[in-house]
N, C-alpha and C positions, 0 to 999 in steps of 0.2 A: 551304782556309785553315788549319784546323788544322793538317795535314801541312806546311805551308812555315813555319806558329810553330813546329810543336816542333823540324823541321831548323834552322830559325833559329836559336833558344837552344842548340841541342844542338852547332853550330859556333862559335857567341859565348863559349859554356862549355867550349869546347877539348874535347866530349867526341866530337867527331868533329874531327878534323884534316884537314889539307889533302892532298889526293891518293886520304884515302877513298873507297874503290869504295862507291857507293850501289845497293843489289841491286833492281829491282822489285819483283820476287818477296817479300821480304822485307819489305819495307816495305809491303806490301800487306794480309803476314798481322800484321803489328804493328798497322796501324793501321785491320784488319778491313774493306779498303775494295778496289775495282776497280785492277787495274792501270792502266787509263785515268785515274783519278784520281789516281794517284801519279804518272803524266806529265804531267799537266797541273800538279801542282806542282813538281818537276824543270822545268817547260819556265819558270815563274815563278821558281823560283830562280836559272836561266840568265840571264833579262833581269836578275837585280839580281846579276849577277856574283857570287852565292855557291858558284855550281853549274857545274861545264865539261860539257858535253854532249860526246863522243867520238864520230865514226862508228865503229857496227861493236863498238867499246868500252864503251858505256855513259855511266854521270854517274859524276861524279866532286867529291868537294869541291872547289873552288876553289885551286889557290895562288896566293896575292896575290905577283904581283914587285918586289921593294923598289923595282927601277931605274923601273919603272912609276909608281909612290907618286910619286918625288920628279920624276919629268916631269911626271906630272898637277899637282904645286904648281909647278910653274916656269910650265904656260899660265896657270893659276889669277891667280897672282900679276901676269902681262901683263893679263887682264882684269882680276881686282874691283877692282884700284887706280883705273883709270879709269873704273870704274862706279862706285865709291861718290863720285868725283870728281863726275859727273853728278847723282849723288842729292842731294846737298847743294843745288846751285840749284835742285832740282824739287821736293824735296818737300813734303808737304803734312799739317797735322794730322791728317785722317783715317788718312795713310800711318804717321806715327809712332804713332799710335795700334795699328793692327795689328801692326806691328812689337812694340808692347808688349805688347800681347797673345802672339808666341809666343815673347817672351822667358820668358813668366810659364811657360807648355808646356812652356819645355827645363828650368824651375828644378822644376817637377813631375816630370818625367823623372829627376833628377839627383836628386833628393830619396828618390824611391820605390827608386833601384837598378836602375831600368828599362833596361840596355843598351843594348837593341833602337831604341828608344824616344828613349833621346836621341843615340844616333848618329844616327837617320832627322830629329829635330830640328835636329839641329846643323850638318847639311848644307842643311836646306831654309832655314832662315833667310839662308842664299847667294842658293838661289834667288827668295827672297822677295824681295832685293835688286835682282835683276835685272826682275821680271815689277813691281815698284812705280816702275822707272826707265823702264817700257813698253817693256821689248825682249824680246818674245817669243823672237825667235832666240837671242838671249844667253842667257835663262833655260833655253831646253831642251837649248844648248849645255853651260849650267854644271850641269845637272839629269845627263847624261850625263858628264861627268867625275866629278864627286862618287860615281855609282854605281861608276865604276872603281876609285876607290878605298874605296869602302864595308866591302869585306870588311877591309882594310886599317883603316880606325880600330875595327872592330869586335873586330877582332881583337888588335889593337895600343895602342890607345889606354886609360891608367889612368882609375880616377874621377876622382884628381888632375888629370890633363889635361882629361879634359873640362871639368868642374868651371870650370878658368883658361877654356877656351875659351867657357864662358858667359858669364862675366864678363866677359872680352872683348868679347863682340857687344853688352852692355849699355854698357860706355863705347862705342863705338863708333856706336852707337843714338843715344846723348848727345850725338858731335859732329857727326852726320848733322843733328839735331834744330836744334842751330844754325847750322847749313850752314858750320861749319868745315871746307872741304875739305882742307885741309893739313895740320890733328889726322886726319881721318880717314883718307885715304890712308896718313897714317904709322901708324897703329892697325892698319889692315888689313895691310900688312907685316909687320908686329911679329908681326900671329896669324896670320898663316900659317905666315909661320917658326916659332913655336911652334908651333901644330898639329904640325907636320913632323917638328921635333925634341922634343915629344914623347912621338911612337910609339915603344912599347918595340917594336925591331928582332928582339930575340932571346930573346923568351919564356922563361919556365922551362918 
């Protein structure tokens, strides 16, 4: 776990870039541990799309594909509209309660400078939407998109943006609450299209 936090922050912090060859060897004698150990973080940073695994070639940091990003919000956008459609006739005080609870999570995250932390936030709050509407498929359908594009807000995404993006789930929290489906369907549009637009595309 430590080796996948520090390659974490060490690709979030641009101090490894996309395409970097990641050496076994290397990272073994940095972080004084088994080569087997460092594959088995390598094989964890592959399932979260930060890490390309190559046969024959090695790991490699991740390049996130822009054209990727904005497929993954064009499905996005087909489902959560008519999930949070759903959520509104179902939900339940206890459900809005949790919800508020990890609204409070991403404004700690966003508060502390946490990166890491409120990207993985600000994605699950999706999923949370989906597994409180009780659709497990939908939930680990949208659990697996979000990771496709995970390196992508991590990489791409200002505090400014996130910042809006939390903000967002809290109005949008608000009109699930009153089971305004029609405020919130239009809220869920609005932040996604934000989210999308914006990712700085082209880094300094």
């Amino acid at each position: 776990q430590r080796i996948v936090d520090a390659l974490t922050a060490a690709i979030v912090e641009r101090r490894l870039m996309p395409g970097t060859k990641l050496v076994e060897q290397q990272l073994a004698d940095l972080f004084q541990v088994s080569r087997t150990l460092v594959r088995q973080a390598l094989n964890q940073l592959s399932r979260d799309h930060l890490v390309q695994l190559l046969p024959a070639r090695g790991a490699f940091v991740a390049e996130p594909s822009i054209d990727e990003a904005r497929q993954v919000f064009e499905v996005r956008q087909m489902i959560e509209l008519q999930l949070v459609k759903q959520l509104c006739k179902s939900i339940t005080p206890a459900q809005v309660k949790s919800l508020r609870a990890h609204l409070q999570r991403e404004a700690q995250a966003l508060a502390k400078g946490d990166v890491p932390g409120r990207t993985r936030l600000l994605a699950e709050f999706h999923v949370l939407l989906a597994q409180l509407a009780g659709n497990a498929v939908l939930a680990e359908l949208l659990g697996d998109l979000l990771a496709r594009c995970s390196l992508i807000a991590l990489m791409f995404q200002s505090q400014h943006s996130a910042e809006h993006s939390a903000h967002e789930h809290v109005a949008l929290v608000d009109a699930i609450e009153r089971g305004d489906s029609k405020t919130a369907v239009r809220l869920m549009e609005q932040h996604l299209g934000n989210v999308e637009r914006g990712l700085q595309l082209q880094p300094r």
